[in-house]
ZAKOLNU-592673 format. One record per atom (N, C-alpha, C): residue number from 1; atom name; x, z, y. Coordinates in pm, 1 decimal, decimal comma. Atoms other than C-alpha are relative to their C-alpha. Layout:
BEGIN
 num atomo        X        Z        Y
 NUM    CA        X        Z        Y
...
//
This chain:
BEGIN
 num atomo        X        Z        Y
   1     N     81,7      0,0   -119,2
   1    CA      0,0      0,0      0,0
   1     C     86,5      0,0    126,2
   2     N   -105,5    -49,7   -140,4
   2    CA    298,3    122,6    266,2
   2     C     25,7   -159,5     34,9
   3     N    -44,0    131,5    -40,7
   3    CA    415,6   -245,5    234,6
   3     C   -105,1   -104,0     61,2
   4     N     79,9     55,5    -95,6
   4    CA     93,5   -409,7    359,9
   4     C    -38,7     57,0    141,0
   5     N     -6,4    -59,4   -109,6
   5    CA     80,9   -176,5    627,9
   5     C    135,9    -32,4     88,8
   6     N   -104,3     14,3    -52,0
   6    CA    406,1   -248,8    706,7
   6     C    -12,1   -189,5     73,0
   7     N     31,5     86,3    -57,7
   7    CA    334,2   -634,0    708,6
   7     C   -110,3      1,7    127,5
   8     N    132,4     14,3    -65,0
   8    CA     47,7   -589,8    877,2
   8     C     24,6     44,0    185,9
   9     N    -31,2    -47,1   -126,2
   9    CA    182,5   -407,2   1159,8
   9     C    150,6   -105,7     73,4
  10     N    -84,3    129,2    -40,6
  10    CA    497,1   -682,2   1196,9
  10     C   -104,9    -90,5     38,8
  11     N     49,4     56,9    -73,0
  11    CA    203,8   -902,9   1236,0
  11     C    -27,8    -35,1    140,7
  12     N     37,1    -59,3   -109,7
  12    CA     88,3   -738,6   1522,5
  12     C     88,8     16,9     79,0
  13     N    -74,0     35,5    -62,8
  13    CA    369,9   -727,7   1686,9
  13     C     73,2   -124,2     14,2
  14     N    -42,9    143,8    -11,8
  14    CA    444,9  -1113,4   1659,1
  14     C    -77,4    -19,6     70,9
  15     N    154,0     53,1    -91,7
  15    CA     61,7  -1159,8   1771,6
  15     C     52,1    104,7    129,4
  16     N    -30,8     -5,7   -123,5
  16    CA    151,1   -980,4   2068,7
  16     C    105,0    -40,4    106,6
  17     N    -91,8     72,9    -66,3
  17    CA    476,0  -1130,3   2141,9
  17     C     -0,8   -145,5     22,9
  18     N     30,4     93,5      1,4
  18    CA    332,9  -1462,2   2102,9
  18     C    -97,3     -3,9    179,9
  19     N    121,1     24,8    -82,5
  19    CA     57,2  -1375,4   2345,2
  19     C     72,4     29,7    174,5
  20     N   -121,8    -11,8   -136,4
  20    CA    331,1  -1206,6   2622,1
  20     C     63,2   -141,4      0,2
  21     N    -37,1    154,7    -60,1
  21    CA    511,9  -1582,4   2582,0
  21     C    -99,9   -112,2     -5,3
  22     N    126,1    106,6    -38,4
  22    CA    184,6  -1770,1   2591,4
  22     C     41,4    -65,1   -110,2
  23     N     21,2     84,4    139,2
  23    CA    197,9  -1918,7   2241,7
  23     C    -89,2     10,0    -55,2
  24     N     89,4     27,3    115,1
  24    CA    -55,5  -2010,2   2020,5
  24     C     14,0     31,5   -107,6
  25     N    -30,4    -38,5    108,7
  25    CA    -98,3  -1890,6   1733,2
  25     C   -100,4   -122,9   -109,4
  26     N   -131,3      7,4     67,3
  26    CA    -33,9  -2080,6   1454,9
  26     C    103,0    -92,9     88,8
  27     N   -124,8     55,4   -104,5
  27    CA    273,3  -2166,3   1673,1
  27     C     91,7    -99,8    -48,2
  28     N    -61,3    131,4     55,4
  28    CA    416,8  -2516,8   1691,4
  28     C    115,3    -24,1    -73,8
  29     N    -94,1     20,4    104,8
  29    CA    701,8  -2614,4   1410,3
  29     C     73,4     66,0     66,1
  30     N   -146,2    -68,6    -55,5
  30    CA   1001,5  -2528,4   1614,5
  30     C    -39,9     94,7     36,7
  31     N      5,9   -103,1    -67,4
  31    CA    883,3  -2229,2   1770,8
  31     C      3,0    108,0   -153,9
  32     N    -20,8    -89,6    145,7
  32    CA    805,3  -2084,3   1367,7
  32     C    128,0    -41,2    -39,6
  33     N    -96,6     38,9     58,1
  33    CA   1105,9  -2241,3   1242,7
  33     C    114,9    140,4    130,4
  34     N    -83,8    -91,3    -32,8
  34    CA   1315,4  -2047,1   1552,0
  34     C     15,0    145,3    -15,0
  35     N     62,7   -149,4     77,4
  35    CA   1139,6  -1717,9   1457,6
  35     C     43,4     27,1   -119,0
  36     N    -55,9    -36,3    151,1
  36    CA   1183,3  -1728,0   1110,0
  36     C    158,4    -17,7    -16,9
  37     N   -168,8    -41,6     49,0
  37    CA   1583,8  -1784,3   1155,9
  37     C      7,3    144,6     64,5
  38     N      5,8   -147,3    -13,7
  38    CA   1513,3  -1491,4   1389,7
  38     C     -9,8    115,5    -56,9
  39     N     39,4   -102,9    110,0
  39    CA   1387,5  -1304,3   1112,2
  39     C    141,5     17,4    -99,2
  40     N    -67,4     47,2    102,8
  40    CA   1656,9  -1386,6    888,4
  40     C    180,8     35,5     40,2
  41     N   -124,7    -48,6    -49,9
  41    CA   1933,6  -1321,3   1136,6
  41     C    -37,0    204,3     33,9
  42     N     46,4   -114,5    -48,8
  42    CA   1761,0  -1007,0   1222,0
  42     C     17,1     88,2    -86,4
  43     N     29,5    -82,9    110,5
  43    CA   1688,2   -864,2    876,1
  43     C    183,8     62,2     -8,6
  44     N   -118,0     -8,1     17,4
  44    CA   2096,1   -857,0    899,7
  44     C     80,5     95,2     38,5
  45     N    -87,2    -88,5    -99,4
  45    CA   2178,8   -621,1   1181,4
  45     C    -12,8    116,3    -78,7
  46     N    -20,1   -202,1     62,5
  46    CA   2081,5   -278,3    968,7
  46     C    164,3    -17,3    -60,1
  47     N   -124,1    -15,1     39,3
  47    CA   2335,8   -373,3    734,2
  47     C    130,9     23,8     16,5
  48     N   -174,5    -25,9    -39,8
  48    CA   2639,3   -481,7    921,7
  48     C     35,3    121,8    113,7
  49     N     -9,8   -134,2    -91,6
  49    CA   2526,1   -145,9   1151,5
  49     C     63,7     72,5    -60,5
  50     N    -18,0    -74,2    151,0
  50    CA   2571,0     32,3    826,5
  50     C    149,0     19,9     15,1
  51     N   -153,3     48,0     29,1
  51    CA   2889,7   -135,2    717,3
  51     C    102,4     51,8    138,5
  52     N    -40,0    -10,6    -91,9
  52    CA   3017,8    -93,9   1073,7
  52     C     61,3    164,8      1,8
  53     N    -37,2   -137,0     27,1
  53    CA   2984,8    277,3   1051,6
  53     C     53,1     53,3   -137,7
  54     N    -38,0    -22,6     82,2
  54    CA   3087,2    312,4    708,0
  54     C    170,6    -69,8     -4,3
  55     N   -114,4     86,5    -46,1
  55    CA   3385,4     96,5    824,8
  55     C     37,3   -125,9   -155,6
  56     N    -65,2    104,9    121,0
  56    CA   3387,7   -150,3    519,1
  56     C     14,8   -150,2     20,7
  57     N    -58,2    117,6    -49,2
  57    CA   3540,8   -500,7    517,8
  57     C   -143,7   -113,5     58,8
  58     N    133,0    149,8     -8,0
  58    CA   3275,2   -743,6    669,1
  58     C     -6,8    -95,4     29,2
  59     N    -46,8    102,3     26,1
  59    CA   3456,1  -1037,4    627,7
  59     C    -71,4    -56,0   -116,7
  60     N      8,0    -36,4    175,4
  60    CA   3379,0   -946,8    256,8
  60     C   -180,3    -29,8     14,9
  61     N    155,1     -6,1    -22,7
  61    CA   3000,4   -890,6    356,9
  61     C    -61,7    -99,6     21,9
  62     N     90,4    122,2    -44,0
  62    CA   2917,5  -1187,7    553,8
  62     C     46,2    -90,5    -69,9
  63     N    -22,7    123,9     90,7
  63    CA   3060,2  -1414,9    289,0
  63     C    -62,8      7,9   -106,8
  64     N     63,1    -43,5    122,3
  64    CA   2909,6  -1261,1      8,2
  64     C   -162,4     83,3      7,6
  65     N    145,8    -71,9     -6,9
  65    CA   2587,1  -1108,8    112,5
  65     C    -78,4    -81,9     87,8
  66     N     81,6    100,1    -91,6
  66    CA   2465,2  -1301,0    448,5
  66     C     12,1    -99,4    -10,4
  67     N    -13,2    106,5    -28,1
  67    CA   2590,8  -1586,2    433,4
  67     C    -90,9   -104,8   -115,5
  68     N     84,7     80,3     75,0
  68    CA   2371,6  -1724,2    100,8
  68     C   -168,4     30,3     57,4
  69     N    111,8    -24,1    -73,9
  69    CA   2068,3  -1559,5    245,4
  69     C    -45,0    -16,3    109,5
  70     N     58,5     78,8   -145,9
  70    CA   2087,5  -1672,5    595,1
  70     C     26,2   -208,5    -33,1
  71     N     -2,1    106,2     12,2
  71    CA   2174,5  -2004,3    490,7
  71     C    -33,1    -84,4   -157,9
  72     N     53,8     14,7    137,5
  72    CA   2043,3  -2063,6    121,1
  72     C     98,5    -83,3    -83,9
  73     N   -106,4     55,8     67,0
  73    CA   2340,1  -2151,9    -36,6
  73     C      3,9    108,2   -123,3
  74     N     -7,3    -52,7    139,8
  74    CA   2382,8  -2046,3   -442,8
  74     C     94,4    109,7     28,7
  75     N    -79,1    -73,9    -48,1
  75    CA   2530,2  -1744,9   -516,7
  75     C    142,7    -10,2    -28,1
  76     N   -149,5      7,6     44,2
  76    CA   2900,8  -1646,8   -546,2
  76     C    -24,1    -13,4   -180,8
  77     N    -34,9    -16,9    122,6
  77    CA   3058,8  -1715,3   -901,6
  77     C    -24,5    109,6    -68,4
  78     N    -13,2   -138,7     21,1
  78    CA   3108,0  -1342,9   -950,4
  78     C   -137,2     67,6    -53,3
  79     N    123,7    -44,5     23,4
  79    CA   2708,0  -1299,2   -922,6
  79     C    -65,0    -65,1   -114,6
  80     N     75,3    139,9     85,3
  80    CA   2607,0  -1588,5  -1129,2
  80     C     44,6     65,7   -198,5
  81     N    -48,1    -75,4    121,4
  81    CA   2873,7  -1363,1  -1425,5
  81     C      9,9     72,4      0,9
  82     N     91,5   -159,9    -34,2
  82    CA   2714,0  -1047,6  -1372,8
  82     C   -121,7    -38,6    -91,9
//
């Protein structure tokens, strides 16, 4: 249940940030397409906050963790023989 509440309330804050930049909702290709990398770059910052304070390599991180998920590229070797 927490997780539809959770969507539900991200909604709601898109539908209102749509409505503060005068967009339409369902909002034209590029405007979802720039959002959803937004999302995608976004979902990113806890982590390398994380990492940041934990001080671990994030060279290591953004090659192996963000970088297939922001850009949908297969995973590393390593994961694939796991």
């Amino acid at each position: 249940m927490k997780i539809y509440l959770v969507s539900l309330g991200a909604g709601l804050l898109v539908g209102i940030v749509y409505s503060l930049l005068g967009v339409r909702s369902p909002a034209p290709p590029i405007v979802a397409l720039v959002g959803l990398a937004g999302i995608l770059l976004g979902e990113q910052i806890v982590p390398v906050a994380k990492r940041l304070a934990d001080r671990i390599e994030l060279v290591r991180y953004f090659h192996e963790d963000c970088a297939p998920q922001i850009l949908g590229t297969p995973s590393t070797a390593k994961e694939r023989d796991a």
